[in-house]
N, C-alpha and C positions, 0 to 999 in steps of 0.2 A: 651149664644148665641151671645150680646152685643160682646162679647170676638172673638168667632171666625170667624162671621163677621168685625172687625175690621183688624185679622188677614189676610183673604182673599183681603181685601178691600189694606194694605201695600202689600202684596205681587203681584197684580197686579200694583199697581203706580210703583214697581221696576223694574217689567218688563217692562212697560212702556217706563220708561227712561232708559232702558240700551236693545238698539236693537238687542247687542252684546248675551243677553240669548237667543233672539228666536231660534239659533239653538241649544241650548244647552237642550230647555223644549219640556217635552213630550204633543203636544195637540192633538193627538188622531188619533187612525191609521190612518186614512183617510187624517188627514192633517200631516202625520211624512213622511218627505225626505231627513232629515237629512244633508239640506244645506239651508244656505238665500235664499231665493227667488231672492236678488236684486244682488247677486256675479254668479261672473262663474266657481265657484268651485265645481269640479266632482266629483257625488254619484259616482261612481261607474265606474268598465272596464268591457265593454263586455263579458260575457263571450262565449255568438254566440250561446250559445244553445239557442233556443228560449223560451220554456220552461221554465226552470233555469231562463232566466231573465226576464221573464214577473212573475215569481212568487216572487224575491228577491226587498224588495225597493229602492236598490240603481240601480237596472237595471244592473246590474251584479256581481262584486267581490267590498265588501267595498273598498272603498278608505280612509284611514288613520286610518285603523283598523285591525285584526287580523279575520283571517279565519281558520279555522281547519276541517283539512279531515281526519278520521279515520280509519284503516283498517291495518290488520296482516299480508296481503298479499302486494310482493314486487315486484314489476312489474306486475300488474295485469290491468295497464289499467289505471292507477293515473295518469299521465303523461296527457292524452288526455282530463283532465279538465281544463287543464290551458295553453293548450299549444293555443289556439286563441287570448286567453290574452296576451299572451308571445307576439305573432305576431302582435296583435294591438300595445303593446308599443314600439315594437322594431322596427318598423317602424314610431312612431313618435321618433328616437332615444332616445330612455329611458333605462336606461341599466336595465338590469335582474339579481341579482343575485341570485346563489344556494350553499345553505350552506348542508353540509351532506347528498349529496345525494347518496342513498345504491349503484347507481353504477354510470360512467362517462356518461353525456350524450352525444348521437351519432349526432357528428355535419349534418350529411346527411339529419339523419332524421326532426331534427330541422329546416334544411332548405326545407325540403320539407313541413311542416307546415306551410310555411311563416314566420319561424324565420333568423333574423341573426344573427348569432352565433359569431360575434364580438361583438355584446351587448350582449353574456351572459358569467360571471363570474360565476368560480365555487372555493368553498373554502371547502378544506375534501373530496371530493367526493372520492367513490369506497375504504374508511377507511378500514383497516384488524381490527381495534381497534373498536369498540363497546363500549369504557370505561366510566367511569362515568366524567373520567375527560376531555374525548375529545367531550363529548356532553356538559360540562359548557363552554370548550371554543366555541363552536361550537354556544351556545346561548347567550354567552360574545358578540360574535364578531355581532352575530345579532343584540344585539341592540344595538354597534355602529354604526351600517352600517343605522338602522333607526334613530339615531338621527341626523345622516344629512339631511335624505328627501331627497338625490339625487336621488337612482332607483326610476325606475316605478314599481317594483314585487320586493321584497325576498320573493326566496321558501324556507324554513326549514323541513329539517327530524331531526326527534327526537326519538329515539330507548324507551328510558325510561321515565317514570312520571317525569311531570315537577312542581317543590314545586307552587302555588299560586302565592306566592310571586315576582317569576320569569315572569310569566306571565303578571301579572300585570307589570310586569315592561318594557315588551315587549310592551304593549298595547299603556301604558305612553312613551313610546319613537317615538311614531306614532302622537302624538298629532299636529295637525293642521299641517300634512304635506300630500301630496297625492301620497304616496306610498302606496301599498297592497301587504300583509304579507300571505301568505300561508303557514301552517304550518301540517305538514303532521303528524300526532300525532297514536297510537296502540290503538286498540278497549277497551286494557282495561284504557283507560284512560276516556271515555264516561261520567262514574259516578263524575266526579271530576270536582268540579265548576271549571270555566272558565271566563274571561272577556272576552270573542271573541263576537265578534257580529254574529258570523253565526257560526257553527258547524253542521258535517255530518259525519253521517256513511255511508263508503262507500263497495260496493260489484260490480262485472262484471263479466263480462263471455265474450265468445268470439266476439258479437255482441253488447251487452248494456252495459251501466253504471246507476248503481242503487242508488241514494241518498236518503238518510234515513235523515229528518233535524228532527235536533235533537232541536236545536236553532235557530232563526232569530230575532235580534233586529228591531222592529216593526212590527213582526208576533205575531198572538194567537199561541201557542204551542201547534198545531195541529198533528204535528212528522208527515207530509206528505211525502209520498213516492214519489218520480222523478223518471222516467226513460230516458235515454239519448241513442244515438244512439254514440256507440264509435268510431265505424269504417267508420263516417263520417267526423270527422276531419282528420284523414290521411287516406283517401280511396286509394290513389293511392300508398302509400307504402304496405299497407296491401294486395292489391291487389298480390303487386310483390310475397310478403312473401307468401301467400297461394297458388300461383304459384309454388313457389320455391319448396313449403312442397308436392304439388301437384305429380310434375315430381319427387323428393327422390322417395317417395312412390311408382309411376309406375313403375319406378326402379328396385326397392328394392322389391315389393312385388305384381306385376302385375297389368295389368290394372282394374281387378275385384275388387281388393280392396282399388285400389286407387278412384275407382267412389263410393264406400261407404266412404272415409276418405275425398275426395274432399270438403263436406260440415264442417268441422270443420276447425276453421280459426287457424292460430297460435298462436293468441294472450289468444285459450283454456289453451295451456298449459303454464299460467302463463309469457309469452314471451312478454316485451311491448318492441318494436322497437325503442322506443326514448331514454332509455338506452344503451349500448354500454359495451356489459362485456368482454371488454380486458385491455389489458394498454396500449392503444392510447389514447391518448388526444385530447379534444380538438381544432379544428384548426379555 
């Protein structure tokens, strides 16, 4: 006893004189924010759903850490989590980049997000290659791009299981810098530890977005379900799009069936508008 009280008794004197572990030790949900108190170093971006960040302790997407979105589907609606983010740092010019993303993203839409799309850099995007060795460079290049801390976001896709090893080494190249790393990772990858401080499965449809957390550093692992409303981030593109889809239909197959087809948006069929499946780039 003598012993383990002594123990307890040096391990607070250490933390004592060294101010520098209070953010580094865990004292208890209620007091975990994962920043000094006396610095003005930011939990956390936005992420504007209200929801999502009244439930997350950084009050929205880590900052100097790894987040992971899971899901088999590819333009489903992925895009409309992070594109507020995008806009909050792209207007404190912060650049963006995106590494492998499955298709180019549509500068229009981007700007009708409230991005500007001179702060966003894309590296691979719209790849015919899938290969194993275009996703090591693809997560090579990632974590040089984090060991500067310059962006405010890398977003990453990742087609295939990433070793441990790698991860953690993503995570570690984040350290004490205030960038946030979105990594867009395949359902079957769920079961495979992780360093990310947040993790989600994700699912949508033509209206919501459904987060399944999987993980939260400084949550109980509750695996609570979110729901998000998708087509309020870009309501005014979506608008046009199920317009558009609207009038085809009336078209194409009269007005009787276009007033039963009316209520299904087009982001049902797998269609997110903030990708661009041609080969325009960019502007």
């Amino acid at each position: 006893m003598d012993v383990l009280f002594r123990n307890q008794l040096n391990a607070t004197q250490i933390f004592a004189a060294e101010p520098g572990l209070q953010s580094h030790v865990r004292l208890g949900f209620d007091a975990l924010d994962y920043a000094d108190k006396d610095s003005n170093k930011t939990l956390g971006v936005a992420s504007s759903f209200a929801v999502l960040d009244a439930f997350l302790p950084w009050r929205g997407w880590p900052v100097g850490a790894m987040t992971e979105i899971m899901t088999d589907r590819v333009g489903c609606g992925e895009m409309s989590l992070v594109l507020p983010a995008m806009a909050r740092l792209s207007q404190e010019k912060r650049q963006i980049i995106c590494i492998g993303a499955p298709h180019e993203l549509f500068a229009a839409a981007l700007f009708d997000a409230g991005i500007d799309p001179s702060r966003v850099t894309q590296i691979n995007a719209a790849e015919a290659s899938h290969s194993n060795k275009k996703q090591k460079e693809n997560l090579w290049c990632t974590e040089q791009i984090l060991k500067t801390g310059l962006p405010g976001m890398v977003v990453l896709w990742s087609r295939t299981s990433c070793t441990p090893e790698v991860l953690r080494r993503l995570q570690l190249a984040m350290l004490n810098t205030d960038t946030t790393l979105i990594h867009f990772r395949s359902n079957a990858c769920m079961q495979q530890h992780s360093p990310a401080w947040l993790r989600c499965g994700f699912a949508a449809d033509d209206a919501e977005i459904r987060l399944q957390i999987l993980k939260c550093r400084g949550r109980l692992l509750t695996r609570p379900l979110i729901t998000l409303d998708r087509t309020a981030v870009q309501r005014r593109l979506y608008a046009q799009l199920s317009a558009e889809k609207s009038l085809r239909n009336a078209i194409e197959y009269g007005l009787a069936v276009n007033a039963r087809s009316s209520e299904t948006n087009t982001a049902a069929d797998g269609f997110d508008p903030t990708y661009r499946r041609s080969s325009t780039t960019l502007q």
